[in-house]
Structure formats: structure tokens, C-alpha cells
N, C-alpha and C positions, 0 to 999 in steps of 0.2 A: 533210184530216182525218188526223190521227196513227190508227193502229193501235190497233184494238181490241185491250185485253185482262181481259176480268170473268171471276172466279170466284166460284161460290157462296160463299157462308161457307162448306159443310163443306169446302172444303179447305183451307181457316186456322182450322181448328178449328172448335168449334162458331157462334163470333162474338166477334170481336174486340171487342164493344160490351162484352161479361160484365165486361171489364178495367172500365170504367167507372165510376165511384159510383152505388149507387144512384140519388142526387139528380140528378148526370147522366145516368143510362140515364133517369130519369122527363122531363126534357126531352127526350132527343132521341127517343122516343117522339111524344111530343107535338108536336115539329116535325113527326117526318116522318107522323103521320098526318092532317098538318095539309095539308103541303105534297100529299102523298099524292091525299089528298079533291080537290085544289086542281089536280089532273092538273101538277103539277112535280115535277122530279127533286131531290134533296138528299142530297149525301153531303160528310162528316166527312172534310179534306183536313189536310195539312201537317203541321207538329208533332207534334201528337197520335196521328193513323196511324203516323207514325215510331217517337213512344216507346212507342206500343202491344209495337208490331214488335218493340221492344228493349228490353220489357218495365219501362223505366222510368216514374218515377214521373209521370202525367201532370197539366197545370195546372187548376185549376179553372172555366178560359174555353176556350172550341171553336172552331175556325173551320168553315165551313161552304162550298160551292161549289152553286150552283141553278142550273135551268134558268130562275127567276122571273126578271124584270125587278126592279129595287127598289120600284117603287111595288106591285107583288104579293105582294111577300117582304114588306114594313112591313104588310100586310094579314093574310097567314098567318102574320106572325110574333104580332099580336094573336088570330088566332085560338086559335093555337097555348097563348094565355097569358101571353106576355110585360106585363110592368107596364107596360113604358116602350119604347119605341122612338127610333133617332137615323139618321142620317145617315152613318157614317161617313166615308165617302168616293165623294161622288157622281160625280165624273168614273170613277172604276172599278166604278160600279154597288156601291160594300159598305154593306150597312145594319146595325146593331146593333138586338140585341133582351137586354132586362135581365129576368132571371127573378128576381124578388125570392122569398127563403126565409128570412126572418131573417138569421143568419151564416151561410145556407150561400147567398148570393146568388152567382147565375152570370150570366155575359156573352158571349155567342155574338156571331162577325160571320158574316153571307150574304153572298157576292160572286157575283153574275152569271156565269154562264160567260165567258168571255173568250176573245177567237180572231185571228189575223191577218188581217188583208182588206187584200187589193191592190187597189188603184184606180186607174184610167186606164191599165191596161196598163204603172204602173212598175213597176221590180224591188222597190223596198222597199215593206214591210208598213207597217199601222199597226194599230191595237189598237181591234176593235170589239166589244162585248156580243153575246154568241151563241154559236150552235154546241154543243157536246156538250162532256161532262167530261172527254174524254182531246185534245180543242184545249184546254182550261183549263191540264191537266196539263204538255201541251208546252209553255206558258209560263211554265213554275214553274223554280228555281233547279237542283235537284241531284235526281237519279234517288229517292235517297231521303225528297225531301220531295214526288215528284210522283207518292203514289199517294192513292187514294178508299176509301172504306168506305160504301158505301150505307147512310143511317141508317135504311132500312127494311128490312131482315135482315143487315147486315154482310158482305154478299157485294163483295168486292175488287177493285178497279179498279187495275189496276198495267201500262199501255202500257210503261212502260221500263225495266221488270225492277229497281226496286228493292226490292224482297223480296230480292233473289236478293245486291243488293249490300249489303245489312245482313249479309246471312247472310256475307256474304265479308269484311265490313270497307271496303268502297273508297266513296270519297265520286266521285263521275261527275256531270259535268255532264250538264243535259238537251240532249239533239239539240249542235244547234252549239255548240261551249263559247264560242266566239268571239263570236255574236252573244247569247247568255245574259250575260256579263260586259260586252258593252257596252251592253246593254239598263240594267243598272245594276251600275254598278263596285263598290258598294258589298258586290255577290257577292263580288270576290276577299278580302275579310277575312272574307265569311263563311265561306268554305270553308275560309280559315287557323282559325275561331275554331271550326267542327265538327270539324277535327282534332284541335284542343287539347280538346275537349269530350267526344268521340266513342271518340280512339284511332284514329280510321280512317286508311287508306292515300292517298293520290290517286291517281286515276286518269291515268298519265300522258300522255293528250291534254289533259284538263282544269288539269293544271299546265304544260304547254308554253301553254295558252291563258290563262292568268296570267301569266305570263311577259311574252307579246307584251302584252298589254293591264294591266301595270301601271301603266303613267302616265296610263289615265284617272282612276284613283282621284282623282287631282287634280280631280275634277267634285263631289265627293262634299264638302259642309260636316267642318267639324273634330268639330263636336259629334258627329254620326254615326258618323265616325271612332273618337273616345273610347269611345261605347258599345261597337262590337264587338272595339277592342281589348281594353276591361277584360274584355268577357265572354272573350277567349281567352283574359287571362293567371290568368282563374279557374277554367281549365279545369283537368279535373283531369290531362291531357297537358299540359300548356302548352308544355314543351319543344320536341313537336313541334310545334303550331302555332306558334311563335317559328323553328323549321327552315324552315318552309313561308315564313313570311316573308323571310326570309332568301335562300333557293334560288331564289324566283320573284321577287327585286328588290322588292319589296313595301314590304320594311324598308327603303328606302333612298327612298321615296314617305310611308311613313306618321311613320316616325321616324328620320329624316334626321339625330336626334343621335344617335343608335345607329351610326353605319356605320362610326363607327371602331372600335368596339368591338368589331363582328362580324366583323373582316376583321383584327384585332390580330393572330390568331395566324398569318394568311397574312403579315402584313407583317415578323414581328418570323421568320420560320425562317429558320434557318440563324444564327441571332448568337447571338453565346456567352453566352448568359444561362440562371441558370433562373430560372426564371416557370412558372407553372400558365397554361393555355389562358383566358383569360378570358372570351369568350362563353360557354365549357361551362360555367365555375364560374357565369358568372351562370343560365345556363339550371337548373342545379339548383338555386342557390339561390331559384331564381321554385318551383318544385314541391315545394320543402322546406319553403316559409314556408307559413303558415295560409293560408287562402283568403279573407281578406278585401281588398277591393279597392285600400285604401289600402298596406298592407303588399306585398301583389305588385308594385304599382308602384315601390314603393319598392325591392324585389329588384331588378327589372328595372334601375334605375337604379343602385343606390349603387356601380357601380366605373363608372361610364359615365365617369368622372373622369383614368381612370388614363389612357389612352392619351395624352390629351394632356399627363399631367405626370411620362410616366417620367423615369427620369436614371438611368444607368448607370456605376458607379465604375470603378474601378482593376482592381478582382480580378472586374468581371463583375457584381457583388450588382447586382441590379435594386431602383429607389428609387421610391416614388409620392411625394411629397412633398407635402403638400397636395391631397391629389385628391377628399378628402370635401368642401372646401369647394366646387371645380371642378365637382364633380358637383350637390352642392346648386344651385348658380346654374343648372347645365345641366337639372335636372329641371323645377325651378320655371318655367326658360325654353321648356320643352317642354311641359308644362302648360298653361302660359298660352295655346301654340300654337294649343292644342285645344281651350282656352277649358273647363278644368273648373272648376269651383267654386273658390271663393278659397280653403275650408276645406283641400279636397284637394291644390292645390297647395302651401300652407304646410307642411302636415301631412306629405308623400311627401320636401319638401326637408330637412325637420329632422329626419327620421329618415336620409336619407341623411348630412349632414352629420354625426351624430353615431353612426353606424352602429357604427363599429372601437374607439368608445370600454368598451363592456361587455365584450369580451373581452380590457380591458389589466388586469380586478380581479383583485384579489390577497386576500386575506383580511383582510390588515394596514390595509386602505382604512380610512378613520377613518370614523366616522359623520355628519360634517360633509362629506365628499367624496363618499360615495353618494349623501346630501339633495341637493348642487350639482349630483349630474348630473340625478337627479330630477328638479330646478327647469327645470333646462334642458331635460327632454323634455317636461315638464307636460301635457297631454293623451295626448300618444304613448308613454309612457313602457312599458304593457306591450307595444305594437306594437315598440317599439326591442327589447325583450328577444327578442322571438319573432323578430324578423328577425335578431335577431345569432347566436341558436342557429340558426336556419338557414343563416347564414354559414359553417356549418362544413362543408368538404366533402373536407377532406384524403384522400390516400389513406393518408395511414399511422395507423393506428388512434389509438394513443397522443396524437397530436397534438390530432386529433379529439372525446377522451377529455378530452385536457386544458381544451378550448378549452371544451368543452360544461360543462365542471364548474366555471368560472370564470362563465360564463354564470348555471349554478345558482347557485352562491355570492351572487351579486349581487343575484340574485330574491327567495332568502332572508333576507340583510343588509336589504335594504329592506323586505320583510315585517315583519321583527320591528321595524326602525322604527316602519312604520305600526301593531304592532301595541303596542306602547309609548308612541306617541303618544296610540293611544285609550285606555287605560287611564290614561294621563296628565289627560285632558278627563273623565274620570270621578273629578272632585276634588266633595268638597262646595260647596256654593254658597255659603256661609259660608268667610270666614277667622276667622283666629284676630283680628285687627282688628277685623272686625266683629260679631264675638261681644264681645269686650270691651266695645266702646261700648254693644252693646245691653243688655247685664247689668251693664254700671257694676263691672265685677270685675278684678283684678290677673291679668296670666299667671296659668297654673297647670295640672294635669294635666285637667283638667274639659276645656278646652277641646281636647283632643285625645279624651278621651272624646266628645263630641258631634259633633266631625270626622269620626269613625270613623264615625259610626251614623248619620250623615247621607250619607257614603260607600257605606256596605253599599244604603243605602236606593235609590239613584241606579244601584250597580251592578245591582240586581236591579232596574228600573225604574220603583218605587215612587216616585220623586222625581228632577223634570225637573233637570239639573246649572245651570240660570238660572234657578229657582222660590226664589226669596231668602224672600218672601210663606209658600212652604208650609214654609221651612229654618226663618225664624224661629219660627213657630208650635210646629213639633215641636223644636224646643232647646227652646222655656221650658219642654214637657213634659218633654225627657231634662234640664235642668239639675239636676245632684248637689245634696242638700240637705246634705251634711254642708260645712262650714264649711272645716276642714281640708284639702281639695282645694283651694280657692283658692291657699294657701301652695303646693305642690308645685313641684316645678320644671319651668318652660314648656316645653312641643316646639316 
């Protein structure tokens, strides 16, 4: 058994529950005086205890850690009030209970305490339902997601001092870092992806123990993979969790098309070129761009190109010559690795491939050369924009200045398109043709009178611009009675 360590709620304040919603504090009430009555223990584990801790914002679902069995927990989870109950995961004892509220529906899961037990005298554990909440804890991931909140006063259950490692910033694996990470590999991208999320330091046994146990990650499915990369590169550090990758060989396990990239500037010192470092510039430019998932990826990628198609002249100038397109095949091929969605990988290659093209605008661009790149980003089109203004990361200001304001120029130029083409689709539903036929009348000023004021009608949206039914009706009422309009001379 791990090391006791509970404290009342009043030494973390008055109770870390108050943080809760209402609608949540009236569930876990209700659990724990359920569970309570039921003589089992239940405390408010992982996640949540964390963003408590760190005062961020927490999710609308709980997780939960008992001393109940599940077939006791699906009992007091109905007592408790749950609508519905499920099974989540019966091999590790987790049941779900569904608190229906209208829109404010919540979703708890109970998991069984959980403990190692050795059997027949061998060295290795295996994983049996039982025991007390701080054996649960010591099977948990990182110091900081293995403390308890008892949901019946908020008093603290923290065996391995992760209080103490919020308060410091350091992410620390639980007990053995070695046997944590090999329990399941898919730990070492989580500790890269709470870097990136968190800001926090590693602890460095915990990264020397990533290190050695990077190549199990290779156990772990692709699809897995993808989710905690994307969650790191949405991080709001990403930088550093993309360092963490990097330093503990990770990167060279999880994105294998990356390693030339990362290592570009160790290979290219000492030759006479200048070049900007290009893992760093890509590293800001992942942190610079917006946080949505498609566009970071796409950061992450669009110079992933270059290394393989520099070329260096006469006088030293370094060439990438075709590297957008290099890069595009290499995203898409990495993508597919990982097996994202068709949409995502389409979508990350054709913003790389067309990345460098927004910052070559010039003002003189014709309005026929803005629509063609348009055409060509067609879905992506403002993700292109926001990643090429985040492409700018020069150190010398001016440059910087320049590039940014070619970016805007472009955003603008194409605004006032779209916003001249809608005023354009805001014509009357009538032509002057088909005014004619209906009225049996010669050209004449009339029919631009009734254009107009079928026009106005449509702008202020009195009349649908394809209501021909409601055009014709209201012209025979605006058709001019005086006779001499007809003669005028036609618009």
C-alpha cells in the first residue's frame, strides 16, 4: 500500500467542491450521500482535481474513483438519481451514470479502486479491483493527476505530493517513471501534450524515462497517436511540448517525417549560408497561428519541405525550390499515417502547398489573380491567410511589418470582392428583357425606373432577388402611366 496522505478540506481552503457548478456540486452531493449511506468511499480524481488546483476552467463530466464493486456503484449510482446507467469499462471495474437536466446534462464515470497483486510468488504485478484510493493513485499517470477530493467534504488525498508540483510547475511521473510509461506508452505523448498545455517543466527522471522507453510508443494505434498530438500542437506552449518531443526522441517515433527538419540546423552549422534555424521558425510559427486544429498542423508542416530540397548557389544564397509542393505530398503522407480524416488531410496539404503564395501580394494583384488564388484555396481560404500572417517571424522588424501588411492587403482586396460580388447578386429579378415582353413596350427610361425600385426592394429585403412572381406583380403596379417614357433613351 502507497503512503497515506489526507487532509481536511480546511487546509485547501474551505473545499475545493465550491469551485464546481451548482448543477455539479448538486450531483456529487447526491452521489456521495448515496454512496455514503451505502458504507463506500468516493472521491473526485484526475482532471478535474488538477484544474481545480489550477484554477482552470473545469468540464461538465467527472470522474469518480470507489471503493464499490460496479455491480454496487450501478445500484447507488440509481439511487443517487442517475436517469441511465452503462457499463463503461467492465474489465477495469468503470460504470457510467447519466444525470439528465435538460441542457445542463452531466456524465460521471466510477472506477473501482484498482491495486497491483502479485501472484505465485512472481516479481511482476498484475492489476486487481481493490484496495484503498492512494493504491488507485499509485497507478495513475503523473503526480499531478494522482490526487482525490473526497466528495463528501472535500478533504485531499495527495500520497505524491502533487499539490506541491502544480505549485512548482513540474509535471513528475508517479513512483517508477519506467514502469508508468510502460504500463502504457501512450503516457510519453501525454506528458509531451501537458507540457504543451500546462507550461510545465519535466521532471528530469521522468524525461530520462522517456527517453529510454521511446520506442514502445510503437504499441500504441496511429489514431491514438493523432489525438494527443493534435491536443499538444493546440497547446497553448506548444513550442515546448514539440521540444519535449524532440529531446526525448519521441519525434523521431511519432513523426518520423519531421526528423529532418529538427535536426536541419545541427546538420547545415558551420556552411556558409544564411538560413534562419528552421525547427525554431517552425516552432513559432505552430504558437503564432490560431488554435485550431487543422491550421497548427498545417504550421507544423509547411517548411517540412525544405530540407530535402535546398540548393545552394555560387554566392552562398540558400534555394528551397519547390518545397511547398514536397511538403504538401509529405503532410498528406503523414496524415494518411495516422489515418486522419480525408477532410483533414486534404485540407493541412493544400494550405501547405499554397502557404508562401499570400505573402508574394502586391497591391497591383488584379482582381482576377486574388479570385484564382481564392479558387484554389476554396474551403481554406481564411486558414491560408491566418497561417501566412503567422509565417512571419523575422527578427528584423521592418521585414516583419512588411510581410504582415501584404497579408492584410490581401484579406482586404478579397473582402471588397466578396463584398461587391454581393451587392452585385442584389440586382432585381427582372431584366430589362423581361420587362419588355411583359409590357409589350419599346426600351425606354421606365424600365430603369422599375429596376431601381425593385432593386431597393430586394436590398432592404422586401423582395427575394429569384421572386420574378412577386417582381412582375409590383412593376405592373410601379409601371409609369405617362406615355412619353417609353420613347426615352434605354439604360
Amino acid at each position: 500500500m502507497t503512503r497515506s496522505k489526507r487532509r481536511p478540506a480546511a487546509t485547501v481552503g474551505d473545499t475545493l467542491l465550491a469551485a464546481l457548478t451548482d448543477r455539479q456540486r448538486r450531483v456529487v452531493a447526491s452521489l456521495a450521500n448515496a454512496f455514503t449511506a451505502g458504507r463506500q468511499e468516493l472521491f473526485i480524481v484526475g482532471g478535474p482535481v488538477r484544474d481545480l488546483l489550477l484554477r482552470r476552467p473545469l468540464p461538465s463530466d467527472l470522474d469518480f474513483a470507489t471503493s464499490a464493486v460496479p455491480e454496487t456503484t450501478l445500484r447507488l449510482g440509481e439511487v443517487a438519481g442517475a436517469s441511465s446507467t452503462y457499463l463503461a469499462g467492465e474489465r477495469f471495474g468503470t460504470v457510467g451514470l447519466v444525470f439528465d437536466g435538460g441542457d445542463d446534462r452531466i456524465v460521471v464515470e466510477v472506477t473501482t479502486y484498482r491495486q497491483e497483486q502479485y501472484l505465485d510468488e512472481t516479481r511482476f504485478p498484475t492489476v486487481a479491483l481493490g484496495g484503498q484510493i492512494e493504491d488507485d493513485l499509485g497507478r495513475r499517470d503523473f503526480t499531478i493527476n494522482a490526487i482525490a477530493v473526497d466528495a463528501r467534504g472535500g478533504a485531499l488525498v495527495d500520497p505524491f505530493d502533487g499539490e506541491a508540483d502544480i505549485a512548482m510547475a513540474v509535471l513528475r511521473a508517479v513512483g517508477d517513471a519506467d514502469a508508468r510509461f510502460a504500463e502504457d506508452p501512450l503516457r510519453l505523448l501525454r506528458a509531451a501534450r501537458f507540457v504543451a498545455q500546462l507550461g510545465f517543466r519535466l521532471d528530469a527522471a521522468t524525461e530520462a524515462a522517456m527517453a529510454r522507453g521511446a520506442e514502445h510508443l510503437r504499441r500504441i494505434s496511429e489514431e491514438r497517436q493523432l489525438a494527443e498530438l493534435t491536443k499538444l500542437l493546440l497547446g497553448a506552449y506548444a513550442s515546448h511540448g514539440l521540444d519535449v518531443l524532440h529531446r526525448t526522441g519521441l519525434l523521431a517515433v511519432a513523426l518520423p517525417e519531421l526528423a529532418l527538419l529538427a535536426t536541419d540546423a545541427e546538420r547545415m552549422q558551420g556552411r556558409l549560408t544564411r538560413e534562419k534555424d528552421l525547427w525554431a521558425h517552425t516552432k513559432r510559427v505552430v504558437e503564432q497561428a490560431p488554435r485550431r486544429p487543422i491550421v497548427r498542423w498545417a504550421a507544423l508542416l509547411h517548411d517540412a519541405g525544405k530540407p530535402r530540397t535546398r540548393t545552394i548557389d555560387g554566392s552562398g544564397e540558400v534555394h528551397f525550390f519547390g518545397h511547398e509542393r514536397v511538403g504538401a505530398d509529405l503532410a498528406l503522407a503523414l496524415l494518411l499515417r495516422l489515418r486522419a480524416d480525408k477532410a483533414t488531410q486534404l485540407a493541412v496539404s493544400r494550405l501547405v502547398e499554397l502557404h508562401g503564395r499570400p505573402t508574394t501580394y502586391q497591391p497591383d494583384w488584379s482582381d482576377s489573380a486574388v479570385r484564382r488564388l481564392a479558387l484554389e484555396a476554396g474551403a481554406v481560404w481564411d486558414d491560408l491567410l491566418d497561417l501566412a500572417a503567422a509565417d512571419v517571424t523575422s527578427g528584423r522588424e521592418y521585414k516583419r511589418t512588411a510581410a504582415a501588411a501584404r497579408v492584410a492587403g490581401l484579406r482586404d482586396h478579397f473582402a471588397r470582392l466578396q463584398a461587391e460580388a454581393a451587392l452585385d447578386s442584389l440586382q432585381s429579378p427582372l431584366d430589362g428583357h423581361e420587362l419588355m415582353a411583359i409590357f409589350g413596350r419599346p426600351p425606354g427610361i421606365w424600365i430603369k425606373q422599375i429596376k431601381d425600385q425593385l432593386r431597393e426592394m430586394v436590398i432592404d429585403g422586401d423582395l427575394a432577388p429569384d421572386d420574378k412572381a412577386a417582381a412582375e406583380r409590383i412593376a405592373r403596379e410601379l409601371l409609369p402611366t405617362d406615355p412619353s417614357l417609353s420613347e426615352s433613351t434605354p439604360t
